[in-house]
C-alpha positions, 0 to 999 in steps of 0.5 A, a space after each residue: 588680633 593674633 601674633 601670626 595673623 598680625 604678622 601675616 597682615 604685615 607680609 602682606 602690606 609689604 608685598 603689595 608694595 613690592 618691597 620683600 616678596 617676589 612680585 611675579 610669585 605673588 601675580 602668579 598665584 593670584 592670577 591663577 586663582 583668579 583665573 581658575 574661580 572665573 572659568 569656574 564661575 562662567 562653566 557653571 552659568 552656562 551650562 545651567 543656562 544651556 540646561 535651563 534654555 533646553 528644558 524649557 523649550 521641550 516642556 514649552 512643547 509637551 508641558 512637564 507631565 502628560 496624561 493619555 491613552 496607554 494604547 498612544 504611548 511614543 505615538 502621534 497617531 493618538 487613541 482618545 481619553 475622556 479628558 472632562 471638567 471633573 478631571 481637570 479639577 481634580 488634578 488642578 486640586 494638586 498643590 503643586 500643580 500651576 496649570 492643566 490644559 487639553 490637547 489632541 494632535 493628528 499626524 498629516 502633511 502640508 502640501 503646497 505647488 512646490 514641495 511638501 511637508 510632514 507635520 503634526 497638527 496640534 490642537 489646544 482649547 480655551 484653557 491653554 497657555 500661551 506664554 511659550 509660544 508668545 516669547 518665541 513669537 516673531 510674526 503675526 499673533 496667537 490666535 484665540 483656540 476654541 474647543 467648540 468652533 473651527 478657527 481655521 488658523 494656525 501658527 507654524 515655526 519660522 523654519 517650516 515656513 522657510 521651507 515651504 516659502 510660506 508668509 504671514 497670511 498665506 492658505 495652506 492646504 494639510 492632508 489627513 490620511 484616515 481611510 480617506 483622504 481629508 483636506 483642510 484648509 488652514 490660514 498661518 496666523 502666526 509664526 514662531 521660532 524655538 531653534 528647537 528643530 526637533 519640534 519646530 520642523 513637526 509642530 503646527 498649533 490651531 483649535 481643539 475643535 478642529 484636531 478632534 472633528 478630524 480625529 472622529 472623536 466623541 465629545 470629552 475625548 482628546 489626545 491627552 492633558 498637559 500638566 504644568 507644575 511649579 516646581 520642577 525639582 519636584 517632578 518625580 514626586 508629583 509625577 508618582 502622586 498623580 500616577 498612583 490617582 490616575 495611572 489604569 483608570 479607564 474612561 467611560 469609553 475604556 480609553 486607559 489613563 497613562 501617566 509621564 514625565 517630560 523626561 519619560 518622554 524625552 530620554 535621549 534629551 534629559 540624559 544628554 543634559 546630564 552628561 553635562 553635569 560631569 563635564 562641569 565636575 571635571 572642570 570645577 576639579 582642574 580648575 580648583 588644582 590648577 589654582 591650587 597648584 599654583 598658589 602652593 609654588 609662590 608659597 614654597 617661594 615666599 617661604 624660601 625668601 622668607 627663610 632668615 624672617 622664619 629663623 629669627 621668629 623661630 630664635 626668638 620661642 615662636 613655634 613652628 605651628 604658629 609659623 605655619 599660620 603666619 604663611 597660611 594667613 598670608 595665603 588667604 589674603 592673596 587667595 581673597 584677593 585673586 578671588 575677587 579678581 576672578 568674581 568680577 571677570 566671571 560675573 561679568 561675563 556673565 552680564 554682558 553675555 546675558 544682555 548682549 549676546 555676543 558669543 553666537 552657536 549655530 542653532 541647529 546644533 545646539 537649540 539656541 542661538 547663543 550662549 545661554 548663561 543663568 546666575 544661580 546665587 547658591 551655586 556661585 557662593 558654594 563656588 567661592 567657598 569651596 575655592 577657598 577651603 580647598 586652595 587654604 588645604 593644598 598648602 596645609 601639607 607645603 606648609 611644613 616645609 617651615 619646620 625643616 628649617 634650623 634658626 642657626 642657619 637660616 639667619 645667616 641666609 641671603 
């Protein structure tokens, strides 16, 4: 062990029982580390939890990449594409494709004898997947899609329901404007709640079958498919490899393929989600200079009251560099010890927030209910060391305060 390291070690013994240094110096900095490195911590989980909650729920919705006609593009009245079982191999065949299903939507509304209601029939065939909508599930079931007989049910969002003072069970009668009026009566099988308004007050789920008899479409025609991936950091690549297959191709009916990305799709939502990457930067940097300011005041102050031990190291032949060290162990023992401090608040709030949801937001504001918090090992252990190297080199400059002192007097000083 080092001769500054082992004193450093000593300076510490001695303040944890209070006997030489400032007591509320040392507090203060390790409780501004402390405090600093936990809003840190909880600012990076909820908002990676608030991303990931969003992003889910609008995928839920549209899948990571869709294919349709160029003619239907940022439109629910949809124009076909030939959507067969050679398509649905080949882009099943992409590694990192996880799963592909057909889908057709038909703009309508919903009327009962009190009030009405626009919305988009979405229908879905035997291959979809239904996980999205049973996590979001609070009555009824999901029904079995077919793409080859009507079902005649449905399942709604919990706030359409609630609009229309509809229950579990109940007939409801859609209207479909193609030249004529068309009428289909539906049974709500299901209901489900997103806190996604944006597409719970839009969206009903049936049969594929039923979507394309109202569409008039030929057999093999459908609004589009859904592409699902496994990981969505590699969205722009996978996006621009099945692009560069697909994208211009017409069908057998001259229906052209169009290629997108759910945030393509969605702009004003994904950049919305960016904007909270630079709130969390601003946070990360005051919260890094507030805990590094304060720990380089109870530095100054530990070196003031240390200034007669610092003459006597420095009559003895100790150098100002190894002083320096002495001091800057010193501070990693109190930075180690705030942090752990500041770990184990920020973790957990992390878990009871998770587990109990006791902080609550107005769903129409803010897409969910609570607050969201996702724990990401990565992050929180680039979190920590980042913390440490720049807290250790803020009090780098402070440090040279040491050489500024004259071993003459500083023995003398009380």
């Amino acid at each position: 062990m080092s001769l500054s390291l082992f004193i450093a070690r000593r300076l510490y013994r001695d303040t944890d029982g209070g006997k030489q240094v400032s007591r509320p110096a040392v507090l203060i900095a390790m409780v501004g580390i402390a405090i600093g490195l936990a809003v840190m911590i909880i600012t990076v989980a909820v908002v990676i939890g608030f991303k990931k909650e969003v992003r889910e729920k609008v995928t839920g919705f549209g899948s990571h990449i869709q294919i349709s006609n160029f003619d239907a593009v940022r439109s629910y009245e949809t124009h076909p594409i030939v959507v067969n079982d050679s398509l649905m191999a080949m882009l099943s065949a992409y590694p990192e494709v996880k799963h592909v299903q057909r889908y057709s939507t038909k703009p309508g509304i919903i009327k009962t004898d009190e009030a009405f209601q626009g919305m988009v029939l979405k229908g879905v065939g035997p291959e979809f997947d239904a996980s999205f909508f049973g996590k979001h599930l609070i009555e009824g079931e999901i029904p079995v899609f077919s793409d080859s007989v009507a079902t005649n049910q449905v399942i709604v969002s919990k706030a359409m329901a609630d609009k229309l003072q509809l229950n579990l069970g109940d007939k409801i009668y859609t209207y479909y404007i193609q030249g004529d009026v068309r009428v289909r009566p539906l049974t709500i099988k299901g209901i489900y709640q997103t806190n996604f308004s944006e597409y719970d007050n839009l969206f009903l789920l049936t049969d594929l079958y039923t979507v394309n008899r109202l569409n008039k479409w030929k057999p093999g025609q459908v609004s589009g498919a859904e592409i699902e991936i496994r990981e969505y950091d590699k969205l722009e690549e996978v996006t621009y490899e099945i692009a560069e297959n697909t994208d211009n191709r017409p069908d057998e009916y001259g229906g052209v393929y169009f290629v997108q990305n759910i945030e393509q799709m969605n702009p004003q939502i994904f950049e919305w989600l960016g904007l909270l990457d630079l709130n969390v930067w601003v946070i990360l940097i005051l919260m890094v200079g507030v805990a590094g300011f304060t720990m380089i005041s109870g530095l100054l102050i530990i070196i003031i009251e240390r200034t007669n031990m610092i003459g006597i190291l420095k009559a003895l032949g100790a150098d100002n560099f190894m002083i320096r060290k002495v001091f800057l162990w010193f501070s990693v023992f109190l930075i180690g010890k705030g942090m752990i401090w500041g770990n184990a608040i920020g973790l957990a709030f992390c878990v009871l927030q998770s587990r109990f949801h006791l902080f609550k937001l107005d769903p129409e504001s803010y897409y969910v209910d609570s607050v969201p918090v996702d724990f990401n090992i990565w992050l929180f252990l680039l979190i920590n060391a980042a913390t440490l190297l720049a807290s250790v080199l803020m009090l780098v400059g402070p440090s040279f305060l040491i050489t500024k002192i004259n071993p003459a007097s500083s023995m003398r000083y009380e």
